[in-house]
C-alpha positions in Angstrom: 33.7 -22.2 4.5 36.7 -20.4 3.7 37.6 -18.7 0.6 41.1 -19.0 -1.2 42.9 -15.7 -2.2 42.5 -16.7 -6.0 39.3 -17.7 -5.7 38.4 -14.1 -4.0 40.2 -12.4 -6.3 37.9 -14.5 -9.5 34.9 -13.5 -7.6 36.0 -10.0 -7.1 36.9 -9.9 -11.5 33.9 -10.9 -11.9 31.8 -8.4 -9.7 33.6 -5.4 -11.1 32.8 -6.7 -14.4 28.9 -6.9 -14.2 29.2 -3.6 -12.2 30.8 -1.7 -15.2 28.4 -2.9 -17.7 25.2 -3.0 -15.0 22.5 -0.3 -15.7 21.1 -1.1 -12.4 22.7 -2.5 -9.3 20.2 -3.3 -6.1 21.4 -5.1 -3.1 19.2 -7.7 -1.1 18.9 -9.3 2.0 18.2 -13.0 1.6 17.9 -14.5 4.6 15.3 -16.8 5.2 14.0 -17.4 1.4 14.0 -21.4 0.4 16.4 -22.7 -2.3 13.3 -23.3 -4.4 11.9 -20.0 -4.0 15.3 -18.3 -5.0 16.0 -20.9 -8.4 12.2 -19.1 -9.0 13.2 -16.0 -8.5 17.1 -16.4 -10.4 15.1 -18.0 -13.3 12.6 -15.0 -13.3 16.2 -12.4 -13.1 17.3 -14.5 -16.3 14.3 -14.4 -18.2 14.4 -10.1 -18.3 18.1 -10.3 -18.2 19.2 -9.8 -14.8 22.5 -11.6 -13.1 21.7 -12.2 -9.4 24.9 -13.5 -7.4 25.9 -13.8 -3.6 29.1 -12.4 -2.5 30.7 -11.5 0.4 30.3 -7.9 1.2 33.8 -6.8 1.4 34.4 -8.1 -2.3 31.0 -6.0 -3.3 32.1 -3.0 -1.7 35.6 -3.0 -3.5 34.0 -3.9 -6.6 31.9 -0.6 -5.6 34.9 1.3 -4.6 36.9 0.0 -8.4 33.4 1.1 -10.0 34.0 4.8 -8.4 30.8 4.5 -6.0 32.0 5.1 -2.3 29.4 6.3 -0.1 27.2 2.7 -0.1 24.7 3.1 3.4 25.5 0.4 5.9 22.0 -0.5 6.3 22.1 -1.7 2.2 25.2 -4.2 3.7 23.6 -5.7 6.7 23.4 -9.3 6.6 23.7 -11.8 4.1 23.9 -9.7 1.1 23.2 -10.6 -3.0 23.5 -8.3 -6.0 20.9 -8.2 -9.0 22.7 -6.6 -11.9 20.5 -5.5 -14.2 22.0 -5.7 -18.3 19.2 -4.7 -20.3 16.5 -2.9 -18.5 17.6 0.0 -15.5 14.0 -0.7 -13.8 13.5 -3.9 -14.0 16.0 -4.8 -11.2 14.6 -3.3 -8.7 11.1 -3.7 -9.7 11.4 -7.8 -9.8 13.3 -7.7 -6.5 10.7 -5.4 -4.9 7.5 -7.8 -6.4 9.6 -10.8 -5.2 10.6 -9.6 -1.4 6.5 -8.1 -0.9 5.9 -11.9 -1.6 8.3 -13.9 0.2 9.7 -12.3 3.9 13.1 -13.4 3.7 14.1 -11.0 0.8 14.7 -7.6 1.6 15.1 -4.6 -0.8 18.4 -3.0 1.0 19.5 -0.2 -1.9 20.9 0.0 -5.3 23.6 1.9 -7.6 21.8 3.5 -10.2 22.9 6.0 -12.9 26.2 6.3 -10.5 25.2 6.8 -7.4 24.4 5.1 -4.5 20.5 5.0 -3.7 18.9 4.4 -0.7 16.4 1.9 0.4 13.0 4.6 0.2 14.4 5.6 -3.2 15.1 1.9 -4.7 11.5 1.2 -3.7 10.7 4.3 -5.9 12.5 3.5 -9.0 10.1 0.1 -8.7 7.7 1.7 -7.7 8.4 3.1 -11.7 6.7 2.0 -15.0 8.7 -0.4 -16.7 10.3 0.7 -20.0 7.2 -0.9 -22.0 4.4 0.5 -20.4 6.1 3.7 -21.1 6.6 3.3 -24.6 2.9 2.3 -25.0 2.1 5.6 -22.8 3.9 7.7 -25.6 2.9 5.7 -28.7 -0.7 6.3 -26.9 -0.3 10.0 -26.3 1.3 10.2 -30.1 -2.0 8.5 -31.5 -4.6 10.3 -29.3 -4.6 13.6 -31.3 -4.3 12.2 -34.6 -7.3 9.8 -33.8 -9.5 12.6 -32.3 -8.6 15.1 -36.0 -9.6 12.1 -37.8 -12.9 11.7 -35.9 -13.8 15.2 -36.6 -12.8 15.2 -40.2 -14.8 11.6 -40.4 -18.1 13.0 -38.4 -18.0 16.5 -40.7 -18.1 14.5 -44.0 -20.6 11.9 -42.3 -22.8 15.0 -41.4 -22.6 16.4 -44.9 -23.6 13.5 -46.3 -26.7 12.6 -43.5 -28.1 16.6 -44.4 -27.4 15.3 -48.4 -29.5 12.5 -47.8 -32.1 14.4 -45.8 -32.5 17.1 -48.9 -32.9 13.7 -51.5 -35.2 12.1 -48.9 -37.7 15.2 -48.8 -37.0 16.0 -52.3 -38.6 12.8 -53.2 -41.5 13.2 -50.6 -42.5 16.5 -52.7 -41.9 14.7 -56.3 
């Protein structure tokens, strides 16, 4: 179905938009996946704060170009093509596209924009491959705690210990008496 020039030019507003205030950009193949399986997926994207929208290339790669990123592999444009901005989180993009396409054939992982520059297929797999930004905050909040928690046991087992050997000197104090 053709497009109108207006309505190309909407889309293409649009697209730049997201791209400027995206964190994360990754590119997917979607051939193949059922409507119901992709309303699963979009709801999912919502839910973490992710826009997922199908566009013709050409208007993604101009709304690349306006963005300043010019060097986007043509293997992350081959066939049809949708874009997962990413608002909130810069991992979670990538990492609920990857989890989605290992379950479902049709969706492919094809590349991303990330922190300015284009990224390619192997290297969008490994910024999913990535913690997500809570597990990471636990891992610090963790590694914060850990030496505090371990001075406190030893404070805690030297005072239990005095008193145990304070107890032991009553106990055989009253043994004698």
């Amino acid at each position: 179905m053709a497009v109108s020039k207006e309505k190309k030019s909407e889309i293409l507003e649009g697209l730049i938009e997201d791209m400027k205030n995206a964190k994360t950009v990754v590119f997917s193949k979607y051939s193949g996946v059922s409507v119901l399986d992709m309303n699963l997926m979009r709801s999912k994207m919502r839910e973490e704060g992710v826009k997922y929208k199908i566009a013709k290339k050409t208007l993604i790669r101009l709304a690349a170009k306006e963005i300043g990123i010019e060097n986007i592999d043509d293997k992350s444009m081959e066939g049809p093509i949708a874009v997962a901005l990413g608002m909130e989180d810069e991992i979670i993009v990538a990492k609920l596209v990857y989890e989605f396409a290992k379950k479902h054939e049709g969706l492919e992982l094809l590349g991303s924009i990330f922190e300015g520059r284009a990224l390619s297929v192997a290297e969008t797999t490994q910024l999913a491959c990535l913690p997500g930004k809570e597990e990471l905050l636990t891992k610090i909040v963790y590694l914060l705690k850990s030496p505090i928690q371990g001075f406190h046991g030893v404070l805690n087992n030297t005072l239990a210990g005095f008193v145990r050997a304070l107890n032991a000197i009553k106990e055989q104090k009253e043994k004698v008496a």
